[in-house]
C-alpha positions in Angstrom: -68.1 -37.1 -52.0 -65.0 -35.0 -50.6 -66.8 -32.0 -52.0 -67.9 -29.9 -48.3 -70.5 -27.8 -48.8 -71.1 -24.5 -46.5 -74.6 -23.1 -45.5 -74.7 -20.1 -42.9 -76.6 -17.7 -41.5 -77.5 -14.8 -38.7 -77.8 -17.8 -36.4 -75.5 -20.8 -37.4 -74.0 -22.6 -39.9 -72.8 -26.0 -41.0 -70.1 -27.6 -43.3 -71.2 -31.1 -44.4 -70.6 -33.3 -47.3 -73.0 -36.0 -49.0 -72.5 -38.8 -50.9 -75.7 -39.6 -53.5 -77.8 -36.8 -51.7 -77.3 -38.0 -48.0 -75.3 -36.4 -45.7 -72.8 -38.4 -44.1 -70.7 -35.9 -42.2 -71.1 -32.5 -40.5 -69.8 -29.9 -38.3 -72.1 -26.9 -36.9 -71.3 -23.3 -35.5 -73.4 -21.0 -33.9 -72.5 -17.3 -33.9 -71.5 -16.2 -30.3 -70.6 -12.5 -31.3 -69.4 -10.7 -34.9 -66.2 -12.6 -34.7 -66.9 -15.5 -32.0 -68.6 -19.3 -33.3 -69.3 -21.8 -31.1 -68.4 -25.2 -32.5 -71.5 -27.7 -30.7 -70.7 -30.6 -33.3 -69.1 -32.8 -35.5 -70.8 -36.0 -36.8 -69.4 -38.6 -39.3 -71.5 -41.6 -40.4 -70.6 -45.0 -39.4 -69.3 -46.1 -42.7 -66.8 -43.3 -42.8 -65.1 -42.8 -39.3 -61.9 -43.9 -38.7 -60.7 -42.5 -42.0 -60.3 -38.9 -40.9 -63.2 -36.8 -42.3 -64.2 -35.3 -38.9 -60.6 -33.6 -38.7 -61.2 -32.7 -42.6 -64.2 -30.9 -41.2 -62.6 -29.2 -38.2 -60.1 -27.9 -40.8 -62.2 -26.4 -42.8 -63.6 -24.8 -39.9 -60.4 -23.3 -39.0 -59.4 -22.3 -42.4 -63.4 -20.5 -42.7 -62.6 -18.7 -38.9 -59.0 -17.8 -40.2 -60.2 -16.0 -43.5 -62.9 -14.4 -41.7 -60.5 -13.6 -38.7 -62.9 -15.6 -36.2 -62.4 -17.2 -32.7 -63.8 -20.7 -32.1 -65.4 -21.6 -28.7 -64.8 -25.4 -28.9 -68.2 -26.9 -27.2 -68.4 -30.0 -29.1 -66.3 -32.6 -27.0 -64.6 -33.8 -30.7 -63.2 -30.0 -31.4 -62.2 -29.4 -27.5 -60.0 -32.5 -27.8 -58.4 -31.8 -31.3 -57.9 -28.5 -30.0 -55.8 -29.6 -26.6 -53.9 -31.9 -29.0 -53.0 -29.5 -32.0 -51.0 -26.6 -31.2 -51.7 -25.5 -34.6 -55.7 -24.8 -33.9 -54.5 -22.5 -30.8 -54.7 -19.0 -33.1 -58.1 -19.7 -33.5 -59.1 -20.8 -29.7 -60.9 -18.3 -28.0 -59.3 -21.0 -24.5 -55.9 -20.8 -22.9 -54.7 -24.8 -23.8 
C-alpha cells in the first residue's frame, strides 16, 4: 500500500496511493503558472489517519515541486498549516510564513 502513484496533466495532478484497487489517500495540484501549483487537497481515509500518510503525501509533493523547481500555493487548509509549522517546506512556499 505505501506505493504513491503520480497522474498529471496540463490542468492538475494528484499523488494517491490504494490499497486492493481503492484509493485511500490523496493530495491534488492544479497548475497556477509553468512553475506555480496550487495544493487544494489532501484526503486520507478513516482507517489510516492518525498514522501520518497525509504528511507522506505533502512530502512527496515537495520533493516533485523541488525536482521540477516549482512553487506551491498552499490552498488546502492541511498544507497551509504543515507549511506555517515546518520551516523546512518554506523553499517551496510561494507565502512569506
Amino acid at each position: 500500500m505505501s506505493n504513491i502513484k503520480h497522474q498529471d496533466s496540463k490542468r492538475g495532478g494528484v499523488f494517491y496511493m490504494e490499497d486492493q484497487g481503492q484509493r485511500v489517500a490523496e493530495i491534488t495540484y492544479q497548475w497556477r503558472e509553468p512553475d506555480t501549483i496550487v495544493a487544494d487537497h489532501t484526503w486520507v481515509s478513516h482507517a489510516l489517519r492518525g498514522q501520518g500518510v497525509a504528511r507522506k503525501m505533502l512530502d512527496i509533493l515537495v520533493e516533485f515541486a523541488r525536482q521540477k523547481h516549482l512553487k506551491i500555493i498552499p490552498q488546502c487548509s492541511y498544507v497551509h498549516v504543515m507549511f506555517k509549522r515546518d520551516r523546512n517546506l518554506h523553499d517551496v512556499a510561494t507565502l512569506a510564513f
